[in-house]
C-alpha positions, 0 to 999 in steps of 0.5 A: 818349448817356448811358445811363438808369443814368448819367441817375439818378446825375446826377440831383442835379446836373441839378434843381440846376441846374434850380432855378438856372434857376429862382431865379438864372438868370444861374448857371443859363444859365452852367452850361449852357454847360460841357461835363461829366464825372464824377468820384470822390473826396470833392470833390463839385465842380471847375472849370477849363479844359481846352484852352479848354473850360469844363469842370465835374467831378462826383462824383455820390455826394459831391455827392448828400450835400448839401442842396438848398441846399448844392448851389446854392451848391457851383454858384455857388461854381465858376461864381464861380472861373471868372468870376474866372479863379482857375485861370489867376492862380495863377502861382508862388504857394504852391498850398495858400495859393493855395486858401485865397485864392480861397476866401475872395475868394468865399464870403462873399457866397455863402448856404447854403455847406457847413459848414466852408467858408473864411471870412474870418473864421476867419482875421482878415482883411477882408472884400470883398479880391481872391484876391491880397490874401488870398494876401498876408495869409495866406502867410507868407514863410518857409513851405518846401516845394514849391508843391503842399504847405506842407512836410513832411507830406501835400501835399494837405491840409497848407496851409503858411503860417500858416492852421492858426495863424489857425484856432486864434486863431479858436477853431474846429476845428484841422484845416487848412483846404480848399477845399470843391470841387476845385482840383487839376484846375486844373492842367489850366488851363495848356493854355489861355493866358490871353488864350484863357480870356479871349474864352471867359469873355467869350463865356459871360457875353455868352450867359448874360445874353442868356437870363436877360434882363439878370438879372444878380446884385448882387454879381456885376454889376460884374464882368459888366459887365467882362467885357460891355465889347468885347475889347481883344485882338486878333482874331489873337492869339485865333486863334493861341492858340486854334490853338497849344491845339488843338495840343497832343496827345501828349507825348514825351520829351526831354533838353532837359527835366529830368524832375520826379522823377528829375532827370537820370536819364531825360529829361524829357517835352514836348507834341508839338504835332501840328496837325489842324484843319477849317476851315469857311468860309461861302459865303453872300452875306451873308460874300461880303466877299472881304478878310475872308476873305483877311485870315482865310485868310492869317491861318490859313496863317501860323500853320499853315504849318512845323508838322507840321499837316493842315488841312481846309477845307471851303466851304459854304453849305446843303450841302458845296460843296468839299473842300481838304486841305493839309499844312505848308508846302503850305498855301496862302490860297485864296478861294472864291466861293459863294452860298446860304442857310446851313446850319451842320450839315454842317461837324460832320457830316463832321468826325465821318467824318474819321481823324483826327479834327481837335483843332478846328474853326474856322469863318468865318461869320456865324452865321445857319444851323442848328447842332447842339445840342451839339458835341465838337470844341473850335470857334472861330466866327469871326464877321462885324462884324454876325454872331450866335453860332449855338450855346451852344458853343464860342469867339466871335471877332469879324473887325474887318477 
């Protein structure tokens, strides 16, 4: 529950979005589905995906000292990062050129950008190219150092390549160009595989076109209607990505590994992978199918059984109707058989009461019952052919059995 001091402090934040709602709602209704955190620092934005979480960071003081309009368009700015997933296509690429790339893929069918923002032009490049063109274009391939920085200098703001040079041939300011949000919380995006962010990109474009009514942006539609077309990815690789995210919590250490900074002199750390997940099944007539949930449940056990895991699986329909745990290699694959309306609350409801507290929850239905408004545990909906997402929140995966 926020409190009214930190409602006053976003209060910037929440009227831009507001008149996106207003003005562009296709941007505004994506907004809402991005979980969202404050932050300090000079960026006044950053996007990424945080253990396949849409997340939008805010620093409220830097992002107060824009103009109305400079706000909207910091806002699309990053919803067009994520839309392009350029946090998970970096790949080995040089960091700082990498910013700069994405940068220029973007902003210039953007209006009313902060000054200062990457452009095209500045650097002499076309107009209209993709992140990996632009890379292409602007990184010179003797640039030495490491792949945060360009070199010898400060890695944060010194972009290696040949960007600096481009500027000064421009005839504006000498200064190393940046990126006008923040990109060093990307990194956070390596806890998501690709295929993943993929079904969770795809999930928000298909619920912000739904509530804007079609309105989709020009410059924006061929991409959306990409991400519109049905999902070639499997529906149990979706699953087993998701779960494998879920389980990454902790980290220990390990000589198997080489530490970053200290080479061999202390062993390096890993992810410890701890697995406690609830599972909710839909008990209703309408998800009776007695394949589709065998198909689900022995898809889950394969996944979980030999890893160090706790799984809840909670049977419902309008209410609880039974409660099973099982750990590792006790998992098994059981079908229940129930009845009723549905009621999707109660599932949430008690995952709040569990210690520990489940990485995620995943529940088979078919998505017709009440949900709550807003959810903490990362959620995958496992849904019916013929289902319907119940809520803004959390990841769409539709059953093809």
């Amino acid at each position: 529950m926020r409190s009214r001091q930190d409602e006053a402090v976003l209060r910037p934040l929440q009227d831009a979005v507001v008149r996106l709602l207003k003005a562009r709602p296709f941007y505004g209704h994506l907004l809402l589905s991005f979980r969202r955190r404050t932050v300090g620092g000079e960026a006044p934005l950053g996007v990424t995906m945080e253990n396949g979480t849409p997340t939008l960071a805010v620093s409220p003081m830097a992002f107060a000292a824009f103009s109305p309009g400079e706000q909207e368009a910091l806002l699309e700015h990053v919803l067009k990062h994520v839309l392009h997933l350029h946090m998970l296509r970096r790949k080995e690429r040089h960091g700082g050129d990498w910013d700069i790339a994405c940068d220029l893929a973007i902003n210039t069918g953007i209006e009313g950008l902060p000054a200062g923002a990457p452009l095209p032009g500045r650097f002499k490049v076309p107009e209209g190219l993709a992140a990996e063109e632009y890379y292409s274009l602007l990184h010179a391939p003797w640039a030495v150092g490491n792949l945060e920085g360009g070199g010898i200098g400060d890695a944060s703001r010194d972009f290696g390549g040949d960007l600096g040079q481009r500027g000064e041939e421009e005839g504006g300011s000498d200064e190393t160009p940046v990126p006008i949000d923040d990109h060093q919380i990307w990194s956070e995006a390596e806890s998501t595989p690709v295929r993943l962010a993929e079904e969770v990109v795809r999930t928000l474009v298909s619920d912000a076109v739904r509530k804007s009514h079609g309105e989709i942006p020009g410059e924006v539609r061929p991409l959306v209607e990409g991400w519109l077309a049905p999902s070639p990815i499997p529906w149990k690789q979706v699953l087993r990505q998701f779960v494998a995210t879920a389980g990454r919590v902790g980290r220990q250490s390990t000589w198997k590994r080489e530490h970053r900074r200290f080479a061999h002199d202390t062993p390096g750390m890993r992810k410890r992978r701890r697995l406690h997940l609830l599972v909710g099944v839909d008990v209703s007539d309408s998800t009776n199918i007695r394949e589709l949930r065998e198909t689900f449940a022995a898809e889950l056990v394969r996944i979980a059984r030999g890893r160090d895991s706790l799984l809840t699986v909670l049977y419902a329909g309008s209410r609880i109707q039974k409660i099973e745990s099982f750990r590792g290699s006790d998992i098994v694959a059981e079908v229940y058989e129930g009845g009723g309306f549905t009621d999707l609350r109660p599932v949430f409801e008690h995952a709040r009461t569990l210690n520990p507290r489940p990485a995620a929850v995943i529940y088979l239905t078919d998505g017709y019952g009440e949900a709550p408004k807003a959810m903490e545990f990362p959620t995958l909906w496992v849904l019916t052919k013929d289902g319907e997402k119940p809520a803004p929140w959390g990841v769409e995966l539709r059953l093809d059995v």
